[in-house]
Each structure stands twice: as C-alpha cells, then as structure tokens.
DOSENU-913505 format. One record per residue: residue in one letter; x, y, z of N, C-alpha, C in turn. Coordinates in steps of 0.2 Angstrom, whole numbers, plus 5000, padded with zeros to 4 digits. Example, Ala and Ser with C-alpha at 12.3 -4.5 7.8 and 13.67 -1.06 7.14 Angstrom:
BEGIN
A506649725039506249785039506649845039 S506449895035506849955036506450005039 
% end
This chain:
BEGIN
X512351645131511951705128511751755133 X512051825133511951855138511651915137 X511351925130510951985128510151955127 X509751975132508751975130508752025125 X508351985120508152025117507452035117 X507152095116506252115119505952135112 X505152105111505052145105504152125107 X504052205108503252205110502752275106 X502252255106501852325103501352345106 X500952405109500152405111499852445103 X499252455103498852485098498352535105 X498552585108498152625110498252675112 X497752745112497752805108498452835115 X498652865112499452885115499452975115 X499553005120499653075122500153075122 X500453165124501053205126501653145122 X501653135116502153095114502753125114 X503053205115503553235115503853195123 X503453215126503653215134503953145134 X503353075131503453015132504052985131 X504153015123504952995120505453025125 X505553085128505953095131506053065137 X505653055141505552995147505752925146 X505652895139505952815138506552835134 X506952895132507452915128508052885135 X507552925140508352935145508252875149 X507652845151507752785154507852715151 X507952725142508452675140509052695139 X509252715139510052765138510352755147 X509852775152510452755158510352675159 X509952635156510052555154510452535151 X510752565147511152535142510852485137 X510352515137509652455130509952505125 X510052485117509852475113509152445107 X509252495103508652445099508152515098 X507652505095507052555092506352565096 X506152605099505552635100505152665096 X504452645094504152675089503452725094 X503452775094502852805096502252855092 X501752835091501152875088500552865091 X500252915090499452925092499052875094 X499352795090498852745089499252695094 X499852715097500252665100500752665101 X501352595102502152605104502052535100 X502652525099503052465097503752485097 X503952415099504852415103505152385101 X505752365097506152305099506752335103 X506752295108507852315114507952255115 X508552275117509052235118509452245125 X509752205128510152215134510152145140 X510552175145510752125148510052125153 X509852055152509352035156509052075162 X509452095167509252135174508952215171 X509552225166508952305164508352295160 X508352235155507752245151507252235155 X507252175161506852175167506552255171 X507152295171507052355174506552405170 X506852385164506352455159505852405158 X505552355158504852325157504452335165 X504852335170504452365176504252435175 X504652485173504752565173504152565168 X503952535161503552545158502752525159 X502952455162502152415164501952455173 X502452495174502052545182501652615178 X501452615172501152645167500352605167 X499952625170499452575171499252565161 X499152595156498752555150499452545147 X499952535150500352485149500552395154 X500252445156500252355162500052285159 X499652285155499452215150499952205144 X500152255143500752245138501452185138 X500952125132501752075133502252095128 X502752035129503552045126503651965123 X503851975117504151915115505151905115 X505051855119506051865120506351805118 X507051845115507751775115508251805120 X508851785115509451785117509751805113 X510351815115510951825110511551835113 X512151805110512751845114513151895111 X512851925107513151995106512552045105 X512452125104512152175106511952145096 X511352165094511152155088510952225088 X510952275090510852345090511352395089 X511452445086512052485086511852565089 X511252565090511052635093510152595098 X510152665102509452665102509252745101 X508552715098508252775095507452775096 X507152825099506352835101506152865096 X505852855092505552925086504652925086 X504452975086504053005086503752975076 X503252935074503052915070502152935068 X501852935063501252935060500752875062 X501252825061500952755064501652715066 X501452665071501852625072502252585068 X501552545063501752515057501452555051 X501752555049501552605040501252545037 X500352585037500052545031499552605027 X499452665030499352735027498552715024 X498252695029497452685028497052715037 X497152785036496852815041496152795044 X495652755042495152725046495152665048 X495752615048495952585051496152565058 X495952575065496052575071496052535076 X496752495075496852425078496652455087 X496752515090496652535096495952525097 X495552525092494552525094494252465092 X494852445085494352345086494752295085 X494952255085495152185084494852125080 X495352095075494952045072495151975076 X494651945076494851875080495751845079 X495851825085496451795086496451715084 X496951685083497051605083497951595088 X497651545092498351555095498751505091 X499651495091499951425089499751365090 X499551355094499351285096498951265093 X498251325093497351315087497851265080 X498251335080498251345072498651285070 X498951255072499551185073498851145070 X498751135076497951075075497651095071 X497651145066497151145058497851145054 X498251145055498951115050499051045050 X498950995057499150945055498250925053 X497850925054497050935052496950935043 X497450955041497350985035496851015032 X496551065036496051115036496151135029 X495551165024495551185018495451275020 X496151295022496251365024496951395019 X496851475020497151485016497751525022 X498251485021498651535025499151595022 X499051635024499351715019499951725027 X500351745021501151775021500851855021 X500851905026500851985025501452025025 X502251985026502652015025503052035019 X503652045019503852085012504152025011 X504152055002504351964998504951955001 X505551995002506351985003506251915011 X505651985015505651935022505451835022 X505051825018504751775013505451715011 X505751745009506351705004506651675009 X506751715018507051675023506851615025 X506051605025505651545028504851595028 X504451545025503851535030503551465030 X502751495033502351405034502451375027 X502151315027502351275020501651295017 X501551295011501051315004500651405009 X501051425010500851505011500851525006 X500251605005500251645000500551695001 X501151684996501551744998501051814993 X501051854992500951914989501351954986 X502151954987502551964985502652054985 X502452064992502552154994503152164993 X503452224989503952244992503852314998 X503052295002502952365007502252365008 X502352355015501752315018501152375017 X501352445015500652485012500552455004 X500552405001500352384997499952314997 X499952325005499252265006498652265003 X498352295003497552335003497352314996 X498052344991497852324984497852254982 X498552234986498752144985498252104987 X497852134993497352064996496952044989 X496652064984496152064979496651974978 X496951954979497151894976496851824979 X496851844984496651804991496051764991 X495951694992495151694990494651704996 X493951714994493651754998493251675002 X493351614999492951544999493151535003 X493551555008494051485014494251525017 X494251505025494351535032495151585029 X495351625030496051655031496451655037 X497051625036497251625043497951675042 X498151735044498651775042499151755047 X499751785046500351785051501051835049 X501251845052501951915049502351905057 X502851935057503551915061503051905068 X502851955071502651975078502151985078 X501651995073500752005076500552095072 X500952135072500952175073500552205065 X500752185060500652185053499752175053 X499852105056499252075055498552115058 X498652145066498252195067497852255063 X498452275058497952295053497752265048 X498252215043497852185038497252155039 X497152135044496452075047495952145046 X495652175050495452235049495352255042 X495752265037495752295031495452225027 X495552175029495452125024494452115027 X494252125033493652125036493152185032 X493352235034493152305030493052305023 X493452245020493452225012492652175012 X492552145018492152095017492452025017 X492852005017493051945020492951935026 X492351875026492051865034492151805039 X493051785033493051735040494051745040 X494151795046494851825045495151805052 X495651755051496151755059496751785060 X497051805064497751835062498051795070 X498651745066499151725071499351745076 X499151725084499351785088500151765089 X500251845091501151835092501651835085 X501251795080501751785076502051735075 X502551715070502951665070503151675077 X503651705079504051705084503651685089 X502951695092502751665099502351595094 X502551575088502251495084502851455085 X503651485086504251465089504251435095 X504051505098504151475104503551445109 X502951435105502551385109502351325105 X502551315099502351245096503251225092 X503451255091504051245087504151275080 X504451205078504651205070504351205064 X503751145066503251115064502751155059 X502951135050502351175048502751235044 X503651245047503851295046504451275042 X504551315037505251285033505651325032 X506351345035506751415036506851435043 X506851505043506951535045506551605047 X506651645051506251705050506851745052 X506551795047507051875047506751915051 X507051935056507251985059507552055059 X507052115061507452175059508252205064 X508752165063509252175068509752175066 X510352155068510952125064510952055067 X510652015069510551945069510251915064 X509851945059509651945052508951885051 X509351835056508851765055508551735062 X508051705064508251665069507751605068 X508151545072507951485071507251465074 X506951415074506251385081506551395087 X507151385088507351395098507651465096 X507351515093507351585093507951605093 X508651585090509351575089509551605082 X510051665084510151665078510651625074 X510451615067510551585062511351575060 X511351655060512251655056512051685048 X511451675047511151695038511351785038 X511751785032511751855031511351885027 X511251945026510651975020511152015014 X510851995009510952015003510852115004 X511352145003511452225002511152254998 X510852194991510552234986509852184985 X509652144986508852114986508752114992 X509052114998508952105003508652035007 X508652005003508551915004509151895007 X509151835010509751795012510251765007 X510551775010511551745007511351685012 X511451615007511551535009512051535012 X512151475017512851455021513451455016 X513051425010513751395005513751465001 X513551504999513751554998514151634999 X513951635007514051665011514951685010 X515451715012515051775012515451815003 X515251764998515551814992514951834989 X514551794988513951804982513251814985 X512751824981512051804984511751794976 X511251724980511151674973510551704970 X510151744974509651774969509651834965 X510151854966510251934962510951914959 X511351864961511951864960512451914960 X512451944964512852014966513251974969 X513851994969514751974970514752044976 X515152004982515452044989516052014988 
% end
C-alpha cells in the first residue's frame, strides 16, 4: 500500500483565508496530494492523500506554521489514490452545524480517550453511547447498542438531541472527532452535565484499541467508502441512491435497502 492517507482538523480563529488557500492550493498541487481542504474563521480541516515522502513534506510545510505546530493527523494506507481532485475552499464553518455561538476554537468539552472508553465498555458502565453521524454513515458499522438518531445532516443535531437521556453520562463519537467538537458543546449549553466526546473518533478507537465493541465498518468520505479496524479498505461499495452500503453478496447489482438495481 503505497498511498498515506492524512485526515486532521484545528478549531482556531483563522485570518487572510484568501492568501491561505492560495498558499496550501499550490503547495499541494506541486506535491501531488489530493484530497479536500476546508478553511474558515473558526479553523481547517483536511483530508489528503499521497505518497508518503510528500504528505510528510506538507505536514512539515504546515506544522512550520507555529498555531499549527500541535496539530495531529490520523493515517492509513492504501494502494490506490482514493481522491480525484484536490480542492481548498473557503467555507462558513469547517463542519456545518449552523449554530453560530458555538465555539469549539474558545471551549472544549471533556475528552475520553479509546482506551478510557474500552474499559467502561468491557465495565459495562450504564452510559449512553450516541452515534452523531448521518443515518446512511450508521448503516456501515457502529459501537454495539449506540443511539443512532437517524440524521440525514449533522445540522439537525440540536433538534435530535431532545432524545438522549439526560440520566446517564453521554459518551459521543463520529468518524474523526470532528462532529463531536461541536455536538458536545451544544449538548452542554442544553444542560447536559455529564458529556464526553471520543477523542480522535472511531478511526484513532481503530487504531489504538481495535475492533472491540465495534460491529462493521466505518464509512469514509473517499472512494474507499469503508475501512476496517487495521484502517483497510473494505471493498464495500455505496449505494447511488440511500447512500448506505452494497453487501459483498450484493455488490455490484442491487442494494438491499432501497433495492435499486445497477
């Protein structure tokens, strides 16, 4: 496998965004990275791809940026390019949750790392564990008795939390962390006073504890679509019209939950 794949986010206040994007425009483009750059006010978030030796190059060229210098990455592999362009765009927010007092850059809600959270899974802690991704994301894998919510769009958090009970620690999680930076926050501000949000996400629950706890797969915004606990992709394709996954035994005519024919 001889593409790193790189997927990292900060939450802090961000100037000259025109200049910025042009500056990471062209210093991934003579890298030959692909993949999405997201820039706003409140931050960056990344995912690229490429041959090892550059993405190394553009994570130094970015971290000689001092209030990026703490900035990590969560990485696989792959042996094809999961990207078809690269693109830096100038955005509103990083992640669209369209709750403008929200300011993951000024507070943070308490962290839980995989490891904690393992130990209150095999514990069987009377915790609620919440799903904050889209239902389609859901349908590929998550932890076992999560509350899905069944978004189709992570700014219809706010209204959905009302389900959640307010009686038992919360422990959230979503692909990469990223999500949860604000739901946590939004779910605090509501007055739920005992809120963790999974650091890293499935993906650093992958790759610091494993499998354990997890059933599936997690979806990926890429054309890798899935990747396993050793952060491999699957081979799972996605559904064109639910956007949920096409089974191995299905693949590649039908999809068993909309039953749409390819």
């Amino acid at each position: 496998m001889s593409i790193l794949n790189i997927a990292g986010y900060q939450f802090i206040a961000l100037s000259d965004l025109s200049e910025r994007r042009s500056a990471l425009l062209e210093k991934t483009n003579s890298l030959q990275l692909k993949g999405t750059i997201l820039l706003s006010s409140e931050g960056i978030n990344l995912s690229l791809a490429g041959l090892p030796e550059n993405i190394a190059t553009f994570i130094h060229f970015l971290q000689s940026e001092k209030i990026f210098a703490e900035m990590t990455f969560r990485e696989s592999y792959s042996d094809f390019q999961p990207f078809k362009h690269m693109r830096v765009k100038i955005k509103q927010e990083i992640i669209t949750l369209r709750q403008p007092d929200i300011s993951p850059e000024n507070q943070t809600a308490p962290e839980i790392s995989p490891k904690e959270f393992k130990k209150w899974l095999d514990e069987k802690r009377d915790i609620t564990v919440l799903d904050t991704r889209n239902d389609y994301e859901v349908e590929f894998g998550t932890f076992k008795n999560a509350q899905n919510l069944y978004l189709e769009d992570f700014g219809e958090f706010p209204a959905a939390m009302d389900q959640v009970s307010r009686e038992k620690p919360v422990v959230m999680f979503c692909t990469g962390g990223i999500r949860c930076e604000k739901a946590a926050l939004v779910m605090l501000k509501a007055g739920y006073s005992n809120v963790y949000q999974l650091q890293g996400g499935i993906l650093n629950y992958f790759a610091e504890v494993g499998a354990e706890h997890y059933e599936g797969e997690c979806f990926v915004f890429d054309q890798r679509v899935a990747v396993d606990a050793s952060l491999e992709p699957t081979g799972t394709q996605q559904c064109l019209i639910c956007q949920g996954p096409m089974t191995r035994k299905s693949q590649p005519t039908s999809c068993l939950k909309c039953a749409n024919d390819f």
